[in-house]
N, C-alpha and C positions, 0 to 999 in steps of 0.2 A: 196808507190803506184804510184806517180807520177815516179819514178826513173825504174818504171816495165812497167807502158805505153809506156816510150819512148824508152826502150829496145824492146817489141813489134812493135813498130812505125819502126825502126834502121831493124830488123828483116822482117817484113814483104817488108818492101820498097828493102831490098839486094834482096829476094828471087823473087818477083816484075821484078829485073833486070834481073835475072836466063832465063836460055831459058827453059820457061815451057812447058811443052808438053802435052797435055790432056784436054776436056771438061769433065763437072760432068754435072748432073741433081739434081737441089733445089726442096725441097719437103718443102712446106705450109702448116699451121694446124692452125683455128683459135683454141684458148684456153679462156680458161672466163676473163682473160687477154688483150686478143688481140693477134695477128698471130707471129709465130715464125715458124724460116726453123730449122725442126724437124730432118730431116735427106740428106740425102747425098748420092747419088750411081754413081758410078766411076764405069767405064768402063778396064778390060785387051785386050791384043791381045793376051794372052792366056785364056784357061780354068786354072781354081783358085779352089782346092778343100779344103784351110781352109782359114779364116778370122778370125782376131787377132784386138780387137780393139785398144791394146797396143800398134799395129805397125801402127799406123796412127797420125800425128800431124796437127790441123789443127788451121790456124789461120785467122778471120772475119775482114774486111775492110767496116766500112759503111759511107755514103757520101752522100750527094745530094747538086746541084747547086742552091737552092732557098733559101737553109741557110746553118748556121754552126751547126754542130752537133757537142756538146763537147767533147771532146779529149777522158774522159773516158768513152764513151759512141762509140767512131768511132774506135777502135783497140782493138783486145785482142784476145784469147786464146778459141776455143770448145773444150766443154770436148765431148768425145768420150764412150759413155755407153757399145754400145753393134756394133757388126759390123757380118753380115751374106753376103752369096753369095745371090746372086738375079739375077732376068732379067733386062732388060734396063729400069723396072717403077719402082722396089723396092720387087717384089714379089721375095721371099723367094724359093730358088732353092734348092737340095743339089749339083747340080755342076754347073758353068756357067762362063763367062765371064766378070760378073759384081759383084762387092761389093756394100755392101748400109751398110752406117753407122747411127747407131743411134743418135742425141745429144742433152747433158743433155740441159732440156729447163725450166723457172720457170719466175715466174713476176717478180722475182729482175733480173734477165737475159736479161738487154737490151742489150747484144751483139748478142744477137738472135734475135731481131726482127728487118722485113722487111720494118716496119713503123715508122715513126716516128712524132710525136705532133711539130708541128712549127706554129710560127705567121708566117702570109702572108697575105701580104695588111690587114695589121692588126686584122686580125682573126685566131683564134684557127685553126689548122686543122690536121689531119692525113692524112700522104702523104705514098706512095711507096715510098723506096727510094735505093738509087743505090747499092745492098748490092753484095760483092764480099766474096769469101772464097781463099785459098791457099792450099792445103791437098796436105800434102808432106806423101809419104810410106816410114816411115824410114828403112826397109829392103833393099828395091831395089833403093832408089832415087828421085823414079817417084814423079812426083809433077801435079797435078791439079790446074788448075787461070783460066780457063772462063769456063760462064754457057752456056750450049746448050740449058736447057729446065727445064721448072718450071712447077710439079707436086702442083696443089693445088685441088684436091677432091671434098672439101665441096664446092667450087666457081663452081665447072664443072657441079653441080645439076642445076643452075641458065643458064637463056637465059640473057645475061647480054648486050644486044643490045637494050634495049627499052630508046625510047625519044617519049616525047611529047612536043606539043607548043600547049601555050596557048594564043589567042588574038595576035598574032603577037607581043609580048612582052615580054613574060616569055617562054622558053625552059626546061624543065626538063628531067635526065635522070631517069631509074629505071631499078630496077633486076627483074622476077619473074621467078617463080615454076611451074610446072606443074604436077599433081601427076599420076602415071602411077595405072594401071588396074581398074581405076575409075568403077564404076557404078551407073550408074544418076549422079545426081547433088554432087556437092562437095562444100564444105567452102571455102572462100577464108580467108585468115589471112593477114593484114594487118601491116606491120611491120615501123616506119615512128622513123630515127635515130635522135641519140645529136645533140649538136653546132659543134663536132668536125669529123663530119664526111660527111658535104658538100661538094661541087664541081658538079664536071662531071666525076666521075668514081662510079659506082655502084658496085665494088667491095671494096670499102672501107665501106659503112655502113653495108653489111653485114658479113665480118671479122675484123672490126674494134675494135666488141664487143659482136661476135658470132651470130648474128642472122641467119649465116645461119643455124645453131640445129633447125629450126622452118620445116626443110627438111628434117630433123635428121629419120631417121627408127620410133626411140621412140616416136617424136612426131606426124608424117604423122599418127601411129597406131594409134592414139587416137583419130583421125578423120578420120578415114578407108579412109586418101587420101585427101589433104585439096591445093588449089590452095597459092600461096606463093607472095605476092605482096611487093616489098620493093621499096618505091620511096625515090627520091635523092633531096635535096633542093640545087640552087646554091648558095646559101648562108649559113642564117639559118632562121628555120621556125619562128621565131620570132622578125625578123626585121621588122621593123616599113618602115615608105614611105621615109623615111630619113639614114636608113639603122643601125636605133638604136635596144637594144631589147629592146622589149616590154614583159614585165609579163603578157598582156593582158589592161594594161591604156588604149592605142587605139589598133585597129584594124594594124595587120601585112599584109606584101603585097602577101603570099602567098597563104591562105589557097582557095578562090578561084579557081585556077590553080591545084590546089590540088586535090580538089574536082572533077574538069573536067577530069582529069585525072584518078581519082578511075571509076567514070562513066566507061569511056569510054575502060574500061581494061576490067570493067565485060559485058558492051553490046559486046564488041569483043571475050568475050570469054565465050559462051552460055552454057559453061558445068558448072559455077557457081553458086550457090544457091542462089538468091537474099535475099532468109532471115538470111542468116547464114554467111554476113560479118562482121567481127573483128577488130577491129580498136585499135593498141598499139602504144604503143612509150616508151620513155626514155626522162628525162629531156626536153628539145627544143622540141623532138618528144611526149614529155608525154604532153607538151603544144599542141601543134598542135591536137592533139587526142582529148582532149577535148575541144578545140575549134571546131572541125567539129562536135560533137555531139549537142555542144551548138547550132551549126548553124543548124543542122538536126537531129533531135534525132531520129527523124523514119526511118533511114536509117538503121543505124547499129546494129548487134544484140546484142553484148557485146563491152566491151571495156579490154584492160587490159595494167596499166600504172606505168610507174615505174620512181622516183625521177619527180616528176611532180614541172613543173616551172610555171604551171600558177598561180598566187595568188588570193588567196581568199577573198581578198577588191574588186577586181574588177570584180567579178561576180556578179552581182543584185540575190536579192529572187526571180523574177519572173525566173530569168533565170536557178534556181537551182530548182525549180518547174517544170519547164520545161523538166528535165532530170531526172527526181527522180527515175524515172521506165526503165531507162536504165542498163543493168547487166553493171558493172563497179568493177573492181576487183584493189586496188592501192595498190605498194608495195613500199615501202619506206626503210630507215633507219634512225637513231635519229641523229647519227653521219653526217648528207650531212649537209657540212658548204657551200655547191653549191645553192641546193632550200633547204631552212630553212624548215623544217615539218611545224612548227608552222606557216607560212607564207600561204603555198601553200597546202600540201593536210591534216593533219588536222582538219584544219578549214572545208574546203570542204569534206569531209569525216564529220563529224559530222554534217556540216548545210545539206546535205542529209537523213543522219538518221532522223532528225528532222524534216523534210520536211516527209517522212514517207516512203522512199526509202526502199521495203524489198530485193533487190538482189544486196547490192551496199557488198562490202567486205575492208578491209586492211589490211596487213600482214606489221607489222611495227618490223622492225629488231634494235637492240642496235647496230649492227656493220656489217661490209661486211665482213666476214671470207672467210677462203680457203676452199671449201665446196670438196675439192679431197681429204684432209687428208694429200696428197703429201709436202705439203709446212708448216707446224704446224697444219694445221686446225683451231680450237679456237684460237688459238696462233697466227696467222697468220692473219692481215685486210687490207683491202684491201681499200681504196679513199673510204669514207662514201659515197661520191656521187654514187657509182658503183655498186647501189641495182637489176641494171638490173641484172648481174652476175643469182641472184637467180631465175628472169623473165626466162632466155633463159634455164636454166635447170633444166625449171619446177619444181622448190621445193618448193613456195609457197604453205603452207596449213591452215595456221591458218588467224584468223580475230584478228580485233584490241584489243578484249579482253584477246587473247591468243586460246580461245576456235578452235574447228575444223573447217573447216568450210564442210560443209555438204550438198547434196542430194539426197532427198525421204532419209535419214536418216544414208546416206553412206559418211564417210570419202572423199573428192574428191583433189585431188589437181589444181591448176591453170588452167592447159590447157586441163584435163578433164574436169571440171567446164565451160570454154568458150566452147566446142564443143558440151554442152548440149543446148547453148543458141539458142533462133532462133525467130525469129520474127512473129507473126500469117503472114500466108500465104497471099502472095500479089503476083500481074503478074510483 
């Protein structure tokens, strides 16, 4: 393997020297994985009336300047599936001047993805990072080495320009949605990312780990149209005043800032339902989520939280009294050796029950499978921590006993279940 990197390495860097001629256009697609350049369309100066995927080689160079990406992770080899004529964005022609290649893409597939997980100033993060291609026509010679322009779809739904400040202190970026052919008021959903997807680019917590599917056709229908909120922590939501995390011991320095900023998104955007905001997360985010409720329970109409970090020593009873009648939907796996079940929602999940919570739910899974069938399926698991996977495409149906879970008597899943919630009417 090592003797086949460096022959890739040997290869890409001669053809590197070559006088290449030609830009392509990168196409983006988050997957329940995280984002991978899915395909590839190369430009002729003629009309092209077959496409042959056998006649194309193509070989990935990935990099970035804020670390080292490992060797067998920075050079190697796309396989090439399927290859049609198209126009200059990828759409499907029968004659034209453009190819668009399809390529095989899968979670063991890091030579496909645009991202990459690195410490930085000693934090976890996901970055873009400099990914190049080479795609040589072994027929004619022609060879492709710069990108003109990056197709990413599911980002293009999003206004990815929003910033707030908060207190002349705190700065935050965010994504949102805006749902077309609205009538009246509409849901907002509330999407609040991991430890590994802070900074300043709000394109990373929404393809990071697919939230943008929350824009998705499938799920806008089940809210005939629902506003799309995803804010960005510069950090993580769970640092303390000293920049440690907190499971919740003391109080973190964000949620605050947080808070002003959900405000101030829905007074600025009056086509909102004030009873019918949603508030989710994931780990860091599945903390943060139930800390704004903790802080405000009459605000949000439901909740829905997956691999939850907050721990359940350090919520008091009053404080779980305080939330009993909150809809709160938690999805988990047995397998997160990240937030311990037994640690964090568990415990919380049941001291609710007990407390006399009747809309609280939890879908507790043995494992994170490949839920596409593509990759084994059953066969196939994925980072126990990574129960969002099931969150962002809506498969959650059952509660912690196994059982359905159910309204007025009907089967419901996830995000039909949140779009029924809604708060008694207030101005």
């Amino acid at each position: 393997m090592k003797i086949l990197k460096t022959t890739l390495f040997i290869l890409f860097a001669t053809i590197s020297w070559a006088n290449a001629q030609g830009e392509y256009t990168l196409h983006v697609e988050g997957f329940d994985w995280g984002p991978a350049v899915n395909k590839v369309t190369l430009p002729f100066e003629k009309q092209v009336s077959t496409a042959q995927a056998a006649e194309f080689t193509i070989f990935a160079h990935r990099k970035n300047a804020q670390g080292e990406i490992p060797q067998d992770q920075s050079y190697g080899k796309r396989e090439v599936t399927i290859a049609y004529i198209s126009d200059e964005k990828g759409n499907r022609l029968a004659s034209g001047n453009h190819i668009t290649l399809v390529l095989s893409v899968g979670p063991m597939l890091t030579i496909g993805s645009p991202i990459q997980y690195m410490r930085i100033n000693n934090q976890g993060r996901n970055i873009w990072i400099d990914y190049q291609l080479t795609i040589i026509h072994n027929k004619s010679n022609l060879i492709w080495q710069k990108e003109a322009k990056r197709i990413m779809p599911q980002l293009d739904l999003f206004n990815l320009q929003g910033q707030f400040k908060y207190n002349d202190q705190l700065t935050m970026s965010y994504a949102s949605f805006e749902p077309k052919n609205k009538t009246g008021k509409s849901p907002l959903i509330i999407w609040l990312h991991g430890g590994g997807e802070g900074g300043f680019d709000p394109t990373i917590p929404l393809i990071g780990n697919k939230a943008v599917n929350y824009a998705s056709i499938e799920i806008q229908s089940i809210f005939e149209g629902a506003y799309v909120l995803s804010p960005q922590c510069p950090g993580a939501w769970m640092h303390n005043s000293k920049m440690e995390t907190t499971g919740g011991r003391e109080n973190d320095i964000y949620n605050e800032g947080l808070m002003a900023l959900i405000k101030n998104y829905v007074q600025t955007n009056p086509g909102i339902d004030p009873n019918r905001i949603y508030v989710g997360g994931c780990s860091n985010g599945g903390y943060m989520a139930l800390k704004l409720i903790l802080n405000q329970p009459d605000y949000f109409a439901a909740s829905y939280i997956s691999a939850l970090a907050y721990q359940s020593q350090y919520i008091t009873d009053q404080a779980i009294q305080s939330i009993k009648n909150v809809p709160i939907w938690f999805v988990h796996s047995k397998d997160d050796s990240v937030t311990v079940a037994e640690k964090t929602v568990v415990p919380v999940y049941n001291r609710l029950k007990a407390a006399g919570a009747k809309n609280v739910y939890f879908t507790f899974y043995d494992h994170v499978n490949d839920i596409t069938s593509f990759y084994g399926g059953e066969g196939f698991r994925y980072n126990g921590h990574w129960s969002w996977i099931y969150l962002h495409e809506n498969k959650c149906r059952t509660d912690y006993d196994g059982s359905l879970v159910k309204v007025g008597g009907r089967p419901v899943n996830i995000m039909e279940w949140l779009s029924l919630q809604k708060l008694n009417p207030r101005k």
